[in-house]
N, C-alpha and C positions, 0 to 999 in steps of 0.2 A: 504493500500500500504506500503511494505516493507520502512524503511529508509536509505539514500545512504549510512549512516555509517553502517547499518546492511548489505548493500551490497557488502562495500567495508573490514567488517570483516570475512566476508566468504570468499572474494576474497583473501585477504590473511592468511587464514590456508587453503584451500587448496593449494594456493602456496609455504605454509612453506610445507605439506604436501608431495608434489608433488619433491621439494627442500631435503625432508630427506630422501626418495625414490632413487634419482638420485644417492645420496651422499652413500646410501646404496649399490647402484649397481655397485657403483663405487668398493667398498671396499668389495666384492665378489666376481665379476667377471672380474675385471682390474688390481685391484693393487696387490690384492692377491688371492690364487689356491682356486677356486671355492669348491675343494673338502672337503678343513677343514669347510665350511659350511655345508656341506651336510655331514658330521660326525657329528658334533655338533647339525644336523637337528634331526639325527638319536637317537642319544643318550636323548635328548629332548623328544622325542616324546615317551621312551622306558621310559623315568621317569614320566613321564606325566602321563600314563595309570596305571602305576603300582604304583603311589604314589597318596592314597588318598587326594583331595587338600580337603579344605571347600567351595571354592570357590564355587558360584553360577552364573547361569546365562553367556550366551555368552561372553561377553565383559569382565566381570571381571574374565572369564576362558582363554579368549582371552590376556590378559594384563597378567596374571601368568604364560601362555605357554611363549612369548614373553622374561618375565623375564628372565624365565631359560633357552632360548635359549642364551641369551647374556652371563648367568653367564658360560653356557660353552665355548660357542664359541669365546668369547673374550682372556679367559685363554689360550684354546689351540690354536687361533692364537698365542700368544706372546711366550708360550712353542716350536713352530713351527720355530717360527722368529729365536728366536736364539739359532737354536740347530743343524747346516748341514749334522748331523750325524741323526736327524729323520727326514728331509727332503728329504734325500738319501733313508732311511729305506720305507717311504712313496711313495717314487717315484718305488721302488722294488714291493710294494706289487701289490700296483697299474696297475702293468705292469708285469704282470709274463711272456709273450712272450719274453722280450729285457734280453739280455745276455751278459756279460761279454767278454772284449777281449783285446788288447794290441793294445795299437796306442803309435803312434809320434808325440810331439807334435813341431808344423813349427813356430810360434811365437804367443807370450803373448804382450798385449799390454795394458796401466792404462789412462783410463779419467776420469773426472769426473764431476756431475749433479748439475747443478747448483740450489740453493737453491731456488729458484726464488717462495712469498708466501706461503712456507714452514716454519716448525723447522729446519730444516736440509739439508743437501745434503748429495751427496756420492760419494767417489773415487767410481773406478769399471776396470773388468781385463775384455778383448777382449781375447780367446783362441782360437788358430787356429791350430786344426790337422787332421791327418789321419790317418785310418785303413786299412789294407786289408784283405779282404775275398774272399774264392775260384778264388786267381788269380785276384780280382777283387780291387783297392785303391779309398778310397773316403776319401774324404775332404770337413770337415765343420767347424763350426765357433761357439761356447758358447758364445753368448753375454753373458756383466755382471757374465760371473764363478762366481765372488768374487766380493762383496762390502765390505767398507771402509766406515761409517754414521760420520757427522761430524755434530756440531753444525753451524750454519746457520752464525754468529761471526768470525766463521774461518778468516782470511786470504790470500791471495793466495799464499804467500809462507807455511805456514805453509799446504795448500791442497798438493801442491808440494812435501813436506816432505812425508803427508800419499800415494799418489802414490808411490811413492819410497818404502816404507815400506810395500804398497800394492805387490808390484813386486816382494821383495824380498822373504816376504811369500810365493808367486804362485812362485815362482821360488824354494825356499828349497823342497816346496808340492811335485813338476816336480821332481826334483831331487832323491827326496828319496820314488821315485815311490809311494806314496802316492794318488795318483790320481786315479780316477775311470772313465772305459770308458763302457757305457752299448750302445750296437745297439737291433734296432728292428727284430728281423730272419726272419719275415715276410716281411718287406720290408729295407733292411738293409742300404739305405743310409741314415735313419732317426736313430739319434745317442745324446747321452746326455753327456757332459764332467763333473764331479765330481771332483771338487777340490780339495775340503776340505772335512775331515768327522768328526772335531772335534765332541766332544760331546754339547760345551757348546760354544758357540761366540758370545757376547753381541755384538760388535760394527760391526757386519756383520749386527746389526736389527739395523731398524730404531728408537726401544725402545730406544735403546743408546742417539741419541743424543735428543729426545724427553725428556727425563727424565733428561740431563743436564739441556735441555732449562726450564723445568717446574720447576728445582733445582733451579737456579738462580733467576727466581720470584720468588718463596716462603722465598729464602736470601733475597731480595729486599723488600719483602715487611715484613718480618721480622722487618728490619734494620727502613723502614719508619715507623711502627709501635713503634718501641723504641723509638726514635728520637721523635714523636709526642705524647708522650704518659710521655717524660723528658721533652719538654715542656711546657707541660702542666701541669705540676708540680712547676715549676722554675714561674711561672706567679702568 
């Protein structure tokens, strides 16, 4: 007869199991565009066949697919995050039906998410316009057009500030018609607002304030390493 501790360490790896699955699904098909995985699936599986591994045997051919799945899909998430300009490029290819046109836009509006078990939070702009076509105006609404990533530290005047800063941005954007409006021609009330098309916008990605926050531990723990390290010298 099995023992409860042998019962209760299967019980939990498949729940860790079960737990890195969820967290997985999370982070393909909720937080971010299912489709940079299924690039990255693709590209995988085209190295895979065509790159002799040494590997033998299922599992350990299983664990080297897996590797190089992350080594790409990881990179081109983060190349992805902060780039609006191949996000846009992405959303184009993606969609060759939806076409280009000239909107209004009615009002721009900045909240923002609170860090709540997070690194970070983020300002973010509400856009609300309209198009016409063949005689016909519609109005819709880009949640989130634009984020603003802030360390989690922030304060709420200082959030206050990056809204402000966030508006004034989406407002120069507006201004110097810099903005992109694509509809669907198949069913034309379904419509995307484009912002921004910089090339390059760290603090639009969560990387931003992720990489302060992990800055600051590796300072800290820097500093309590020297500190403990002069002590123990001094003794």
């Amino acid at each position: 007869m099995k023992s409860i501790k042998y019962i209760i360490d299967k019980m939990f790896h498949y729940l860790g199991f079960l737990l890195m699955m969820v967290i997985v699904a999370c982070l393909l098909f909720w937080i971010n565009n299912y489709r940079y995985f299924i690039y990255a699936l693709i590209v995988a599986v085209i190295i895979f066949l065509l790159r002799n591994s040494t590997k033998t045997g299922w599992k350990a051919k299983g664990e080297y697919f897996l590797m190089l799945l992350a080594l790409i899909y990881f990179p081109l998430l983060t190349l992805m995050s902060v780039s609006p300009f191949l996000k846009f490029k992405e959303f184009q290819w993606t969609h060759p039906g939806w076409q280009q046109t000239k909107g209004q836009v009615l009002s721009y509006t900045s909240e923002w998410e609170n860090p709540f078990r997070r690194s970070s939070g983020y300002a973010f702009i509400d856009v609300s316009y309209q198009y016409t076509l063949n005689h016909k105006t519609y109005t819709n609404t880009e949640q989130k057009a634009e984020k603003m990533y802030y360390p989690i530290w922030e304060s709420k005047e200082r959030i206050q500030l990056l809204k402000a800063k966030l508006l004034q941005q989406t407002k120069q954007q507006i201004d110097s018609q810099k903005c992109i409006l694509l509809y669907n021609a198949t069913h034309p009330k379904e419509s995307r607002f484009f912002v921004s098309r910089s090339l390059f916008y760290l603090q639009g990605s969560a990387i931003y304030a992720f990489s302060i926050f992990i800055g600051v531990l590796i300072v800290l723990l820097i500093i309590n390493l020297f500190f403990s390290f002069k002590n123990k010298n001094t003794i």
